[in-house]
Structure formats: structure tokens, C-alpha cells
Legacy VTK file of the C-alpha trace (Angstrom):
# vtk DataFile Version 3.0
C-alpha trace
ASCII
DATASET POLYDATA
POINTS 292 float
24.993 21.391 5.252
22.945 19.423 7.919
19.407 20.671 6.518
20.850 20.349 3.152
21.410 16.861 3.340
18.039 16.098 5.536
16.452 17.555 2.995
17.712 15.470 -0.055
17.202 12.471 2.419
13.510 13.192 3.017
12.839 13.564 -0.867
14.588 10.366 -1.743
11.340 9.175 -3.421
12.150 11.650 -6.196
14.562 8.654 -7.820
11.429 6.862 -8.515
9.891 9.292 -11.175
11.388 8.120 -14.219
11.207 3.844 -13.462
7.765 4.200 -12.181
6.766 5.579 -15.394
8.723 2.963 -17.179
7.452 0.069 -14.650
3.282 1.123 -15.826
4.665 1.286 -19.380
6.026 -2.241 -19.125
3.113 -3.743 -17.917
1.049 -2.355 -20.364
-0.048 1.114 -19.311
-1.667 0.278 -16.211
-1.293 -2.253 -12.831
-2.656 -2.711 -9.436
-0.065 -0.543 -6.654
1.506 -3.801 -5.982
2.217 -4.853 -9.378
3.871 -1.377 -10.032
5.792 -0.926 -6.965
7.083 -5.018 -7.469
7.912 -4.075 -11.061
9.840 -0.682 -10.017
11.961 -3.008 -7.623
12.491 -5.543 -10.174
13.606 -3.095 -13.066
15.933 -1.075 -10.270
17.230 -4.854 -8.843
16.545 -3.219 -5.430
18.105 -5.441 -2.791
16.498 -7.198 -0.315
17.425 -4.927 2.244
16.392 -2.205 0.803
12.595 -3.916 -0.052
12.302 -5.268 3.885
13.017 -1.790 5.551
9.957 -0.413 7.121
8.570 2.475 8.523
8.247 3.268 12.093
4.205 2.704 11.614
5.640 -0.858 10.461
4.752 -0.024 6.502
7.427 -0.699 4.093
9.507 2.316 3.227
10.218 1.265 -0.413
6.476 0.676 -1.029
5.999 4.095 0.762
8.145 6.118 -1.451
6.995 4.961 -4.571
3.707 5.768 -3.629
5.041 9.522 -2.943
6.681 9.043 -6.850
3.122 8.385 -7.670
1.645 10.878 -6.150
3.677 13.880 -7.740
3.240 12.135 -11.228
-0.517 12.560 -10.897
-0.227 16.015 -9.876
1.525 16.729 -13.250
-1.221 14.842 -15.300
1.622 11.709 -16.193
-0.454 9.529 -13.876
-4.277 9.082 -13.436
-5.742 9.219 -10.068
-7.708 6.312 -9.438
-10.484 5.238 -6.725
-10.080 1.226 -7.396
-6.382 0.811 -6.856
-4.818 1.142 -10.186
-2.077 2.924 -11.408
-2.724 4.011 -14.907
-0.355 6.509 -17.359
-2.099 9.461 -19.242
-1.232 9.590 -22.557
1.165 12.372 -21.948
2.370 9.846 -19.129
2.748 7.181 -21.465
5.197 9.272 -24.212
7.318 10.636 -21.577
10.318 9.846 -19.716
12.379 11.212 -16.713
16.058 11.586 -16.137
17.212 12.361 -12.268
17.372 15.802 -13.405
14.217 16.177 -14.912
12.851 14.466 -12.060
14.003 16.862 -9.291
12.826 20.227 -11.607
9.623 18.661 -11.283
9.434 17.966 -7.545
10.542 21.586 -6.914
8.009 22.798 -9.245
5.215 21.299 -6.969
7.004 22.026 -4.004
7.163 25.963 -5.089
3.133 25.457 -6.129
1.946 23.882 -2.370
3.825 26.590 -0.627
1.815 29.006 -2.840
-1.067 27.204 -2.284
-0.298 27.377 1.483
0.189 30.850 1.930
-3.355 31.211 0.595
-4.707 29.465 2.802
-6.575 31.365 5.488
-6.507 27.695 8.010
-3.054 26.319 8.421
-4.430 22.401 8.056
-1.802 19.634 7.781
-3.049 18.242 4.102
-0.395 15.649 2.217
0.644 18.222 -0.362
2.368 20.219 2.731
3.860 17.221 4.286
5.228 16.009 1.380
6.910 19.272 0.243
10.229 18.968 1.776
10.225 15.554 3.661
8.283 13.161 1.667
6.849 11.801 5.332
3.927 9.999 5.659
1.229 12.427 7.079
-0.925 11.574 10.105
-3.607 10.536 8.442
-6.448 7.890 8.345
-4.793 5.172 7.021
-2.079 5.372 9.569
-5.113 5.946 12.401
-6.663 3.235 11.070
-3.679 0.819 11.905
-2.832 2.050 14.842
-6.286 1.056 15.660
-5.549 -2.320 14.463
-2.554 -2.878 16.482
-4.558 -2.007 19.379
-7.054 -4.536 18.807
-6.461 -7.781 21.142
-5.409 -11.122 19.298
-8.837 -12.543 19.432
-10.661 -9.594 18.431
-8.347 -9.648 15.276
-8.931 -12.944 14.483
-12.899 -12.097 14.624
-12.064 -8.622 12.168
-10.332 -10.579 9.718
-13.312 -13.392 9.784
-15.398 -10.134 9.149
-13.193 -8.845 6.446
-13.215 -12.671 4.698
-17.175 -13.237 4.972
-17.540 -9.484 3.336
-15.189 -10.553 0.396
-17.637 -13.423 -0.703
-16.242 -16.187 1.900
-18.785 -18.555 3.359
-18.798 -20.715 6.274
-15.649 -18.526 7.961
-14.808 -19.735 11.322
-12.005 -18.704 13.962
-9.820 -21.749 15.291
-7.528 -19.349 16.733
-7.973 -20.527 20.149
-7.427 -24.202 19.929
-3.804 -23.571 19.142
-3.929 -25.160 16.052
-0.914 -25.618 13.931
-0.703 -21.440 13.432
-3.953 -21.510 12.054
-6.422 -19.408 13.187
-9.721 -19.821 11.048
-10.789 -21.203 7.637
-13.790 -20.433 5.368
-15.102 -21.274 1.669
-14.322 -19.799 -1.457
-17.358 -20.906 -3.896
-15.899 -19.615 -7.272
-19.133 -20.492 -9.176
-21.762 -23.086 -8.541
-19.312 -26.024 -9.361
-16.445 -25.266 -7.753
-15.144 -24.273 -4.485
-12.021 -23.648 -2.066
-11.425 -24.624 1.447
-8.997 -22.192 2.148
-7.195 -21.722 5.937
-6.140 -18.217 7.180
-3.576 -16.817 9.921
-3.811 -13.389 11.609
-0.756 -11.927 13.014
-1.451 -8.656 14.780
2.574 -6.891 14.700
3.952 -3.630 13.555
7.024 -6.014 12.276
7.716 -8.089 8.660
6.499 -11.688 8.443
10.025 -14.026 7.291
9.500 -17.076 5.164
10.119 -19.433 7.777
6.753 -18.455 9.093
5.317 -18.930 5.577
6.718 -22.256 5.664
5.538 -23.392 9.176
1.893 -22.038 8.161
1.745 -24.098 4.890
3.208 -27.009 6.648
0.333 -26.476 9.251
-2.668 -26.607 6.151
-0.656 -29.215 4.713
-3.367 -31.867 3.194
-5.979 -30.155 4.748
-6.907 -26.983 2.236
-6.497 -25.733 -1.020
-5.122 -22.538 -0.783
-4.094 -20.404 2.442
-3.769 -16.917 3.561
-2.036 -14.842 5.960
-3.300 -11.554 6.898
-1.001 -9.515 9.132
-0.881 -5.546 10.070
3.029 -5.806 9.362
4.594 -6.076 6.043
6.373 -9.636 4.328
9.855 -9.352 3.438
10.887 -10.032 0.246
12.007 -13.111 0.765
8.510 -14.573 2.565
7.102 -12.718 -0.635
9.292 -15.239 -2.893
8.585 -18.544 -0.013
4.540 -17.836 -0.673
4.895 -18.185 -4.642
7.356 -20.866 -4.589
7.289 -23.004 -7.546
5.861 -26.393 -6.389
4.303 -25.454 -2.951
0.542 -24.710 -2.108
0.290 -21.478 -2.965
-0.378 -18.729 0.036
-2.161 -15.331 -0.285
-0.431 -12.583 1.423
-2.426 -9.521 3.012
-0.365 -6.772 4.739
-0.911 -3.603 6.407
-1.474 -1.812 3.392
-3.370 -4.047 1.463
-5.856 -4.870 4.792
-6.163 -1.118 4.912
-7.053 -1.127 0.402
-9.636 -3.930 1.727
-11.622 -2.036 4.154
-11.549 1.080 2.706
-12.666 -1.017 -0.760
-15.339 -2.801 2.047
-16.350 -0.074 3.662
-15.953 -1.856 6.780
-14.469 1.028 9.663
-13.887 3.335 7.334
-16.590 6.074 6.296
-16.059 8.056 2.929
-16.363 11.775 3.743
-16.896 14.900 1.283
-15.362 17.994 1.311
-14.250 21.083 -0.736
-10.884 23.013 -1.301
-11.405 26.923 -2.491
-10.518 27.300 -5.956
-8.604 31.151 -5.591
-8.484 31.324 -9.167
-12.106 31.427 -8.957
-12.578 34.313 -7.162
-9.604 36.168 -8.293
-11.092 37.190 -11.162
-13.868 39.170 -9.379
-10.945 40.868 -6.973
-10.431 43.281 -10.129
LINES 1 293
292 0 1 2 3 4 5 6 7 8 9 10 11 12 13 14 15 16 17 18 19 20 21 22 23 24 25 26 27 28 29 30 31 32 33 34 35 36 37 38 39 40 41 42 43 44 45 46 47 48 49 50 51 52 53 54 55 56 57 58 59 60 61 62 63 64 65 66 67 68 69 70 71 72 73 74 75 76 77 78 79 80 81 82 83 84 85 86 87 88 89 90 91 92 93 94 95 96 97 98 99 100 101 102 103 104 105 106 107 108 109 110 111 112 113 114 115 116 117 118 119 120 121 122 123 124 125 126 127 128 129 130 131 132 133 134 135 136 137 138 139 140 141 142 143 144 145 146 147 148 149 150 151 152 153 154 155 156 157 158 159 160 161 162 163 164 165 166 167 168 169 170 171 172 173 174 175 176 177 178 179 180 181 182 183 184 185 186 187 188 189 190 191 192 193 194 195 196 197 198 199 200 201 202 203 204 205 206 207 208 209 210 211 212 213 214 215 216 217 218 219 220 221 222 223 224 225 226 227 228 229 230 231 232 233 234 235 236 237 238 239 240 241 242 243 244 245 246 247 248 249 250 251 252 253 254 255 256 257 258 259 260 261 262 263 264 265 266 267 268 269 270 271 272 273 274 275 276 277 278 279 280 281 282 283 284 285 286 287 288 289 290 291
């Protein structure tokens, strides 16, 4: 009964089948990951709670298991895989529609395909398809590498990535403050939009495997107060929900929030750390043709 019900735990993403494909419908047939996993959560009126639990790498587990929804919906051709960050229905994908049932037929379809898959295998390598089969876990790979990397950067030398990170996404004149102990912010840099208009815009790094609150929104705009036009905070951690709604707050300065997993989107977009590498997977129905 024990394994039973660790099992059903670990595949709790499996709920998300139906209202992702509902969420991409909604907005159209397509979104960014964020708009998606926001619009899942706001068509399931997921609580708070549920929305600020993380991970143990400090991602956020709701954002996490959507993103394992996703990734089964692609293998059955209802989503498109996509190198720029958006999630967009096939047109099978768009005319269909999962109930819980139909939903968990199709997870142990794919889970009865990768062990297949696996016992053909002549190297036993830990790829996502075999983590995911019975746990939906996050496997060790480079995203999660790449933050623990992050987290083991010093403050300053995170201040001096993200200045890096800001410059490479068309900021000018980026400079670290971080030092002077000013207000919570740590640098600010230039947004020129075209050749008439610009931004001063402030940022704040905060290096933590833990969720930002909105009182630390609030402190940072009250900090760039009269001083810029827009701010951002960049962080390894996550934002709770709530910090989510502070930094969108009808009648305040608007902030831009980057966390873990949207850092990670920007250097991998960037380049920046992060090498793209080629490789191949044998296709067995290839050569089982000429086994006859």
C-alpha cells in the first residue's frame, strides 16, 4: 500500500493534463511557460499555498509539475516542442480534451513505452523519460547544475553575473551599487527602447534557494522610489504568489521579476555558461528491419 501510494504521489503532475490543454486553448493556442503555468493556476484557483511550495533545489513545485504535464503532452503530439520558450497546441492538441481518467491511460502508456525503450538500451543512462516514469522527479540535470552553481557563487560575484546577464539583454551603462549598501539596490543600467526613448531602470540580486515575500518587493520599490522608471529583481529562488501580485499592483511602479527558472531560460536563451551540445539516440526501429 506504501509504494502504491508513493507512487500516485510522485505522478501527481498527471492532474494537469486536461487544464493545461485548456489553459493554451484559452490564451489562444499558444503562451510563454509562465503565462501557461499562471493560467493553469488561475483556471484550477490553486491556493496560495499550494503556488509558494518549492522544491528542495528551491524551484517551485507547482511550476515543476506542470512542466512534467507538458512534457508527456508533447510526447503524444497534443503539444509542440519548442526551442524559444513557448508552449504551443498541435492541432490534434487543440480539438482534444482530458478527463482524470483519460489522463492517467495516457501517462501509463508512456510509462509502459520508456521502460521498453529502456530495456533496449545497451547503456543504462539516467535520461528524463526514465526519471519521470514512476516519480515525476526532477532529474539531475543541467539546469539544476547550473543553479547549484549559482548558489555557490559569492554575493558580489552575483551581482557582477547579473550585470553580465543585463548588458547581454540590450542594457547599457549597467553598474553594480551593491556594495554601498544602498537602499537594497544593487546596480542600475539603461534600457534605450529606440532612439527616442529610454529607461533608467534599478535591479536587486538575491542569491537564496528560498521565495522572495512582497514585503521585500515593497521595501525594493520604496528604495527606487523617484529615482527610476521601472525596477527588477533577479533572484535564484522563486516569488510567492503573493510578491507575484505586490510587483503588478495596480498603482505602484511596476517591478520585473526574474527567478531561478527564468535566470536559467535567460542564459540558456544568452548563451552565457551554458554550451548547446549535439547528440544522437538509436532509432531500433531502424535497424530492426534488417534483423530479419
Amino acid at each position: 500500500m506504501a509504494t502504491k501510494e508513493k507512487k500516485d504521489e510522485g505522478a501527481q503532475f498527471v492532474r494537469y493534463f486536461g487544464p493545461l490543454l485548456d489553459a493554451l486553448r484559452s490564451l489562444g493556442g499558444s503562451a510563454k511557460a509562465d503565462e501557461a503555468v499562471d493560467q493553469v493556476a488561475q483556471d484550477l484557483k490553486v491556493s496560495d499555498d499550494v503556488l509558494n511550495e518549492t522544491l528542495p533545489s528551491g524551484g517551485s513545485r507547482f511550476r515543476n509539475q506542470v512542466a512534467w504535464a507538458r512534457f508527456y503532452l508533447v510526447r503524444e503530439g497534443l503539444i509542440d516542442s519548442s526551442k524559444h520558450g513557448v508552449w504551443s497546441l498541435t492541432e490534434k492538441g487543440f480539438k482534444s480534451s482530458l478527463t482524470q481518467e483519460q489522463s492517467r491511460n495516457l501517462f501509463l502508456k508512456w510509462v509502459k513505452i520508456f521502460q521498453e525503450q529502456r530495456k533496449q538500451k545497451e547503456q543504462n543512462e539516467p535520461v528524463a523519460e526514465q526519471v519521470a516514469e514512476g516519480t515525476g522527479a526532477v532529474s539531475k540535470d543541467y539546469r539544476e547544475e547550473v543553479l547549484d552553481v549559482l548558489l555557490s557563487l559569492p554575493p558580489a560575484g552575483f551581482e557582477r553575473l547579473s550585470q553580465r546577464l543585463l548588458r547581454e539583454a540590450g542594457f547599457t551603462q549597467v553598474a553594480v551599487t551593491g556594495q554601498s549598501g544602498d537602499g537594497g539596490i544593487d546596480g542600475f543600467g539603461i534600457l534605450q527602447v529606440n532612439p527616442l526613448v529610454s529607461f533608467k531602470v534599478l535591479f536587486q540580486c538575491k542569491r537564496y534557494a528560498k521565495s522572495v515575500a512582497p514585503s521585500q518587493v515593497r521595501d525594493f520599490r520604496g528604495a527606487m522610489s523617484g529615482r527610476a522608471d521601472k525596477g527588477i529583481i533577479i533572484t535564484t529562488g522563486t516569488f510567492t504568489a503573493e510578491a507575484k501580485r505586490e510587483a503588478t499592483r495596480d498603482g505602484a511602479p511596476p517591478i520585473e521579476l526574474i527567478d531561478g527558472e527564468k535566470l536559467i531560460d535567460m542564459l540558456e536563451s544568452l548563451e552565457l555558461g551554458l554550451k548547446p551540445v549535439k547528440t544522437f539516440e538509436v532509432a531500433h526501429s531502424f535497424f530492426n528491419e534488417f534483423k530479419a
